[in-house]
Each structure stands twice: as C-alpha cells, then as structure tokens.
N, C-alpha and C positions, 0 to 999 in steps of 0.2 A: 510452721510451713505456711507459708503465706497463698493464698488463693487468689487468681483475678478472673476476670468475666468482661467476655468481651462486649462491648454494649451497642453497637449499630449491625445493622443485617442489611445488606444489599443483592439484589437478586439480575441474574441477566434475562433477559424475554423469553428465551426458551432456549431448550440443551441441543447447543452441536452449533449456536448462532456468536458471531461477535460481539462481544462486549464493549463499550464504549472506552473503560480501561485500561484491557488488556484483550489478548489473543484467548487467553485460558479463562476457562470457568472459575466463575469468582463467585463464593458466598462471603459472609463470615460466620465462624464458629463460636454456638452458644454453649460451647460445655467449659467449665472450668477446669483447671489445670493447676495441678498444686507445685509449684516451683518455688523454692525460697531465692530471695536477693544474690545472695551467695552463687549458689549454680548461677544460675545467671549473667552475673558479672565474669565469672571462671572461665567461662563456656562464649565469652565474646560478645554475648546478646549485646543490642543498641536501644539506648533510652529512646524511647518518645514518646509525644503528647497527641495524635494522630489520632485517629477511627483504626481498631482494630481489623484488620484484612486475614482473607485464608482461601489459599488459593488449593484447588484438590481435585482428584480424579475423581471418575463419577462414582466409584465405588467407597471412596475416602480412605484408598490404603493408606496414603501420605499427605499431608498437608504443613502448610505453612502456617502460623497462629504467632498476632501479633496481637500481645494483650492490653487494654488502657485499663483506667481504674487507677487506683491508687498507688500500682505497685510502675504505672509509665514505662513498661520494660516488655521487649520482645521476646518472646519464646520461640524458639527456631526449634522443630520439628522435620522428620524425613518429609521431605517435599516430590511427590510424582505429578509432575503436571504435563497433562494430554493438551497443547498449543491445536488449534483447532485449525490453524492455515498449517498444512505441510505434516501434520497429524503429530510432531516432533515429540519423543517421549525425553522429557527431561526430568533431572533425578537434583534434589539439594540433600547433601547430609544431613544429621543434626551435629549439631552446636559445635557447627564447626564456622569460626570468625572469617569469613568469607563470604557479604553480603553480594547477591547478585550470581553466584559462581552456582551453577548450574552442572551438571554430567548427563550426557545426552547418550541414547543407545548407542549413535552412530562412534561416539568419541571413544565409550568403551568398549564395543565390539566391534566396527569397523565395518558397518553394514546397514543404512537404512534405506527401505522400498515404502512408501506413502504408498496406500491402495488407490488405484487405478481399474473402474469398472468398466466391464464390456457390457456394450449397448444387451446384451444379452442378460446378466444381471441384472439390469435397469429393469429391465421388461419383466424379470421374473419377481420383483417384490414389489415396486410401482401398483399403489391403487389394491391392493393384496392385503386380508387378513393376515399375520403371523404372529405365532406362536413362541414365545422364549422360554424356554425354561432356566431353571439357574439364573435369573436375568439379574438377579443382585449380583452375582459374581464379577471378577475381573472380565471375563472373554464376555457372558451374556449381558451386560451393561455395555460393553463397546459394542455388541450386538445391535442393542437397542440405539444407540446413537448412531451408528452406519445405516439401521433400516431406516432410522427417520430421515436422515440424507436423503436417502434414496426414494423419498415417497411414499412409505407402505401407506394402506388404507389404515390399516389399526393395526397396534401390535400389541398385545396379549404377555404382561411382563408376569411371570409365576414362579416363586421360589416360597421355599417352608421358612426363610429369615425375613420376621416381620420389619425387623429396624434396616433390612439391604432393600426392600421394597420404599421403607421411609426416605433411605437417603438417595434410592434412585429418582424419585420421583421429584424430592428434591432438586436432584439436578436437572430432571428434565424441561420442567416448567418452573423453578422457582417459590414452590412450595407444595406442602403433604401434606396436604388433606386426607388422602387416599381415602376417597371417599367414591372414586369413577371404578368400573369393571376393568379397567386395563389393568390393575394393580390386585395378581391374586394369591391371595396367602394359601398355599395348596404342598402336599408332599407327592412328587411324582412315585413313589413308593405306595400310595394310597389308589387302590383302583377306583372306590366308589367319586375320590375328589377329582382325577387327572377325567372319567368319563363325566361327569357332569362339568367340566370345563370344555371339553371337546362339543358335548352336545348344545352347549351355549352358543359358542365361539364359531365354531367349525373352521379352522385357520385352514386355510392352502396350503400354508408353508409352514411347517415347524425346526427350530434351531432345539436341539437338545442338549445343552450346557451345564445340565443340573446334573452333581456326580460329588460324590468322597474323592478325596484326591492324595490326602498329608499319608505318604507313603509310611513313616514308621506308627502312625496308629493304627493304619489298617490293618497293620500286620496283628496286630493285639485284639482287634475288631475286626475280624472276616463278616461276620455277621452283618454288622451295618453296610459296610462295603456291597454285601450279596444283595441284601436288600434295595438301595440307593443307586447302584452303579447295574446291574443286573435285572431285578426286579421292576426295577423303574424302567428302565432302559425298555422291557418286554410290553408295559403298561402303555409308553406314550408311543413305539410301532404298532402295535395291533389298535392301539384306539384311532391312531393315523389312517390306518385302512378300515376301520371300521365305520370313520366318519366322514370319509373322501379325500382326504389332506392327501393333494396332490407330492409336496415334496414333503422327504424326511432328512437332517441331515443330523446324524448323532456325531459330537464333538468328541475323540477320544484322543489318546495318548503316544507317544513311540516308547513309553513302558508296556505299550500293548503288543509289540514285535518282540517273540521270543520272551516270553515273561516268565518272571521269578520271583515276584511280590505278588500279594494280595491284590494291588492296585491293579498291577499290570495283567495278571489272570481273569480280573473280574472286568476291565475293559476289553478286552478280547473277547470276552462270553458278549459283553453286550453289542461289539464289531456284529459278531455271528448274528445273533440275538434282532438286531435291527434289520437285517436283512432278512431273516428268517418270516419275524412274524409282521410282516407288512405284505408278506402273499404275494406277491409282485404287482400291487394294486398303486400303492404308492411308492413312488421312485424316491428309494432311500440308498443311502451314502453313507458313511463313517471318514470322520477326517481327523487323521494322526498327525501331531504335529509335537515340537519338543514344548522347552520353559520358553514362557515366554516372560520381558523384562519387565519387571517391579510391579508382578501381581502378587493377590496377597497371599501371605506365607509360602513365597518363595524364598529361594539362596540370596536372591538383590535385597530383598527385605530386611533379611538376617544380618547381612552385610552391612547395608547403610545405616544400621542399627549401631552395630558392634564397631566400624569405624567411625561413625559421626560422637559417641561416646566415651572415642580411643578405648575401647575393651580389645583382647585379641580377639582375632577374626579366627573363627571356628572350623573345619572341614572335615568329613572323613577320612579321607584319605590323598594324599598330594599328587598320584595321577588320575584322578578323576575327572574327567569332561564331558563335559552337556552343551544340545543343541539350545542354542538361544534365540528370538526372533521377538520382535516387538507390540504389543497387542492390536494394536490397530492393523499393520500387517501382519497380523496371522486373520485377525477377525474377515481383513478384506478378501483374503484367500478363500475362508471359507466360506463367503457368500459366491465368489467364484464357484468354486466345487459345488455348491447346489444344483447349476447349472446344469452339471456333466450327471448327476445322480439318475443311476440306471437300474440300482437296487444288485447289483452285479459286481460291486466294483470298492475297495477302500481307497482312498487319497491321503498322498503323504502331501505335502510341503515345503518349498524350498529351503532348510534354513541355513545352508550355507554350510561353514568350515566349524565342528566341532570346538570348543573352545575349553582349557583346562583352568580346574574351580581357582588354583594358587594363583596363576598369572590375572584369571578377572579380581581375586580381591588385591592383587598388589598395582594393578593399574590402576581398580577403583580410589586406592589408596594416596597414589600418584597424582590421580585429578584432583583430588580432595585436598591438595598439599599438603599432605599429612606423610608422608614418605616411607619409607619402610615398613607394613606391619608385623606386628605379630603374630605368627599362626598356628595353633595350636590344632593337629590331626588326632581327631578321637577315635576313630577305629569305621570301619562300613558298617551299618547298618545295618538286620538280616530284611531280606529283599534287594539290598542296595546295589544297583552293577558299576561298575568302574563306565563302563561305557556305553552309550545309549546308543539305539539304531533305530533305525524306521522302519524298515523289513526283515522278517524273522526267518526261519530253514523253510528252503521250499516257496517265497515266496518270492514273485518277480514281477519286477514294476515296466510297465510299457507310458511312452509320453501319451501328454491329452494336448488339444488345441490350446491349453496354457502351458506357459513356460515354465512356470513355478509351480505347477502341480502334476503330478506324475497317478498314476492309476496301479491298486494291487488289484488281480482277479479274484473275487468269491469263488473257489473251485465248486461245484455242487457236492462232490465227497465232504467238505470243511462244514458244509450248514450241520449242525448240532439237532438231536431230538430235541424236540420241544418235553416230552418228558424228558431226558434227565437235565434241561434247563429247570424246570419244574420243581421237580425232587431237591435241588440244591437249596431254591430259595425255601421248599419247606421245613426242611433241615434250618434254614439260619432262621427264620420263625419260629422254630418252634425248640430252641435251646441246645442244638448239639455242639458241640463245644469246638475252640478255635481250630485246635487240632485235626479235628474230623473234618470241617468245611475247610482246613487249607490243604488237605490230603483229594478233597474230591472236586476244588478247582485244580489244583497239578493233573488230574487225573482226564479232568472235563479238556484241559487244554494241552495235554500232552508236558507240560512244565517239570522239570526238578520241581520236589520240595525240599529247600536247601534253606538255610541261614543265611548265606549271602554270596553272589556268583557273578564273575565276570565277562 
C-alpha cells in the first residue's frame, strides 16, 4: 500500500475572508493517506504533477486531497465545502469520476436561506466578549466564523477535543499555535474548569453547542449523555448568571420534543435546566432545530460515504423522515433567537417540508450519476422515531418578529427541581447503571421508556 504526502501548505489571511483562489477555505493536507495505484486508477482519480490542494470545512468533516510525491495521483475524498460568498453548502462524493461535479443542499433538498442579520443582531455581538462552547464542532465552529463576521470583541472558542481546537484555529488564522486564550481546552461537565473560564473571560454572550449527540450510543451511555448534555448544560447557566453574561443561548434538538431516546430526554432536561438556573438574571433561550447538512456523523456523512464508494446505502427504516436545514442557516437563525432571549421562552426554526431518508439517498444518488442505489433497511434503533417534530403534547408555538423562528412558552409548572436535576447527575457519577438513569430521565420528562417509538 503505497503512501503520499502532500508537500506545499498554503494558507488564506484569515477565516470567513476570500482567498485569492477560490471562494472556499483552502489549506492543504499534511496527513498521509495510504491508497494503492489500483484504487485509484478504479475509482477515476486524475494523474498530476501540481501542488497538492484540500479544500474543507472548518471543522474538516470533508475534504478534497490531491496528493504529489511519487505516487502523481489524486485522491478524491467526501468533499463539504462552506463557499464564503452566498454561504453555499456544497457536497463532492468520493471516488466518484466526476471532476468538478459538486451536490449542493439547495439541489438536494430544494431549499436554501444564506443568513441575513437584523441590525439588531449586529448590535448584540458587535464589539462583545462571547463565549462558544462545543466550538470544534459542526454548528460551534460556524458559530465562530458568523461572530467573527459580525465583529465580536473576542470570542472564547472551548471544547474538551484538543485536535477540533487545532483545526479550528487552523482555519481561522492559518495556523495553530494555540498558544493565545481564545483557544480553551476545558470539559463543560467540569465545574471547577467551566468557573475559572467564566471568571477569566466574563463573556456577555455565551452560545452553548457543547453536547453528546450520536443517538444510538447514548442509548448504551445515559451516563455520559447526563453528564455532558445535562450537567454541563446546569454548569455554563448558573456560571452565566453568576458572572453577569448578559445572554444565554443553549443549542438543543427537535429530539427534545416528546422524547424517547437518551439524547432526546437529556436535551429536554437541559431546555428546562437553562432556564431554570440562570434565575432570570441572564436572558437565556434554548433553540431546537432538526439535521442539519453534512455535519459530522450525520445521515449526509453516511451517505456520501457509502455512495461515493458504491457500498449500499444503509437506513432504518424506508419511511423514515427528518427535518434538514444547512449549517450556516441554522447557525444564522440562532444568532437571531439570541436576540428574542427572554429566559421564558424555546425557539424552534424554520426547516421547511420534512423530507424521507430513501428518496434523499436515491436523489443523492441521482446527482452523483451513479443512479439507482442499493438500500439495504436494518431495522430502528431503540430510541429511534420514524418522525421528528419540533413541538411535543402540550406545547404551542406563537410567532416572534422573525419569520423563521417561532417561540414555545417555559410554562412555570414545566421548570424541574433543581434537586431531582441534581440527584440524576449524581446517580450518573456515581455508577448506577444504564437502566436506572434511563427509567429516571422517562421519569424526569414524563417520556415512555421504550425500545423504539413512533
């Protein structure tokens, strides 16, 4: 198996600016990549003698790697590239012999909204300490490049993955030193790390993005889930109002409406949970929103995998549908809904016409020229619902002065003890078993504890 290495690095001035190029953030990639001649030639790759190019999001789900060196032959890779004019989420398969051939959110879902900010936004992060947490992730790394758009004073990038800090910083400036305070290795699950960041910092504004997410492991791990999505969640509102941070906005889910997974119970608790312990001191918000496209280890991920590979394309179940919407527009939404953050109130987001998993991979399939796949349905998941919603029994959404974002009411009956939030996360600290923590979040949120429910 033959190895290459790509050997030139070129860097753009700074993240969110044009490149001279291209429209998209351009490094190149220094990791090697063991591909033999074979794949390669099979798979359509194109000889050349060039500087190695890699074109990637700021998070590096996808990239393009075109390798020199001895072996003169391209590697095509899933390519996710965030175009910086018009915010355009474009998608390349792998090895699929279609140089140039691109699949864009709008082509396969049939809907895209570039964020467009009210002068009101502008003014709320403009010149402004903020806070990210999760910021290596998909949503908190586009976080970070929309506040720098918008001006913040400083933005405070925190997540517990050393190497999603390396490659954000990467993209933001063109090199990782990580050597400056904006860059901080911290687990929001750690009280004594998340208050000594707060008392350093003291941000205005906090985005809370940091959260377990990969629904069938949580199920197997309530624990972490309690801990991380829960725990955390209670650490960065009460540190909020304990240290003046004027806005809160906690990032959640529409598996948090009417939930029946681990995931979906424990972002519910933390909906309540942020509301709760912020005392009405700091104007905090929760923003529910579905998938969004080609973040990482998502269904698009899986997908562009298994069809750029021709493997069949995998699903649960063939009438399964999910809300989809594009990271940049969900990101722009929820800098919106900071705005509206009354500490009273959840926000969903517009994401349109539900959309069913067989027809997006047989579209995806479609653009890719690859035409008909194969789809093999493995059965739901326990937690898994046939279909997602954004508002659960009982709850009802009134408009806000946006159009794409709608308002649920905090009833004051709904705010949860602070003790038996409490009790829960000590239980998942202190070893009681999966069982036990997924009988007393059903319990905490009123949920079925079920295998799997529609």
């Amino acid at each position: 198996m033959a190895v290459a290495y790509a050997r030139t690095l070129t860097f753009h001035r700074s993240y969110g600016q044009e490149v001279s190029t291209s429209s998209a953030e351009s490094f190149h990639e220094l990791l090697p990549h063991p591909w033999s001649d074979a794949v390669a030639t099979n798979f359509g790759c194109r000889s050349h003698k060039t500087k190695a190019r890699s074109l990637c999001s700021c998070d590096g789900s996808y990239r393009t790697l075109s390798f020199g060196g001895t072996m003169n032959q391209e590697i095509v890779e899933p390519r996710l590239e965030q175009q910086l004019q018009g915010n355009l989420m474009t998608f390349q398969p792998s090895h699929v012999a279609a140089p140039g051939m691109h699949i864009t959110a709008h082509a396969l879902l049939g809907r895209d909204m570039p964020p467009v900010y009210s002068s009101h936004a502008r003014m709320l992060v403009k010149s402004n300490t903020v806070l990210v947490t999760g910021a290596g992730g998909s949503i908190g790394s586009e976080l970070v490049r929309q506040l720098t758009s918008l001006d913040a004073g400083r933005i405070i990038c925190l997540d517990r993955d050393e190497y999603a800090l390396y490659r954000l910083q990467l993209c933001l400036t063109g090199q990782a030193m990580l050597t400056d305070e904006s860059m901080v290795l911290a687990d929001v699950s750690s009280r004594p790390q998340m208050e000594a960041v707060f008392a350093e910092h003291r941000p205005r504004l906090v985005f809370h993005a940091a959260a377990c997410k990969q629904l069938p492991l949580l199920e197997r791990a309530p624990a972490q889930a309690i801990l991380t999505n829960v725990h955390g969640t209670m650490n960065v509102a009460a540190l909020a109002a304990g240290y003046g941070t004027q806005y809160l906005v906690n990032i959640s889910t529409d598996k948090a409406a009417r939930p029946v997974s681990v995931l979906g119970m424990t972002k519910r608790i933390a909906e309540l949970a942020a509301a709760e312990y912020t005392q009405g001191i700091t104007r905090a918000a929760s923003v529910r929103f579905g998938n969004v496209f080609g973040s990482r280890g998502s269904f698009i991920e899986t997908l562009a995998h298994q069809v750029g590979a021709r493997l069949p394309v995998t699903i649960t179940h063939p009438e399964m549908t999910r809300f989809f919407m594009t990271i940049p527009q969900a990101v722009g939404l929820v800098i919106e809904a900071a705005v509206m953050a009354d500490g009273k109130s959840i926000f969903t987001l517009d994401m349109g016409e539900s959309h069913n998993i067989v027809n997006i991979a047989r579209r995806y399939a479609l653009l890719a020229g690859l035409g008909e796949p194969e789809i093999i349905c493995t059965g739901r998941r326990a937690g898994e619902k046939l279909d997602e919603e954004l508002t659960g029994p009982g709850e009802t959404c009134r408009p806000t002065a946006h159009p794409s974002i709608t308002a649920i009411p905090v009833e004051p009956g709904e705010q949860m003890h602070r003790l038996a939030i409490q009790s829960l996360v000590h239980a998942a600290s202190h070893g009681a078993s999966p069982h036990r923590l997924r009988e007393a979040l059903a319990q905490l949120t009123g949920a079925a504890c079920v295998e799997a429910s529609r």
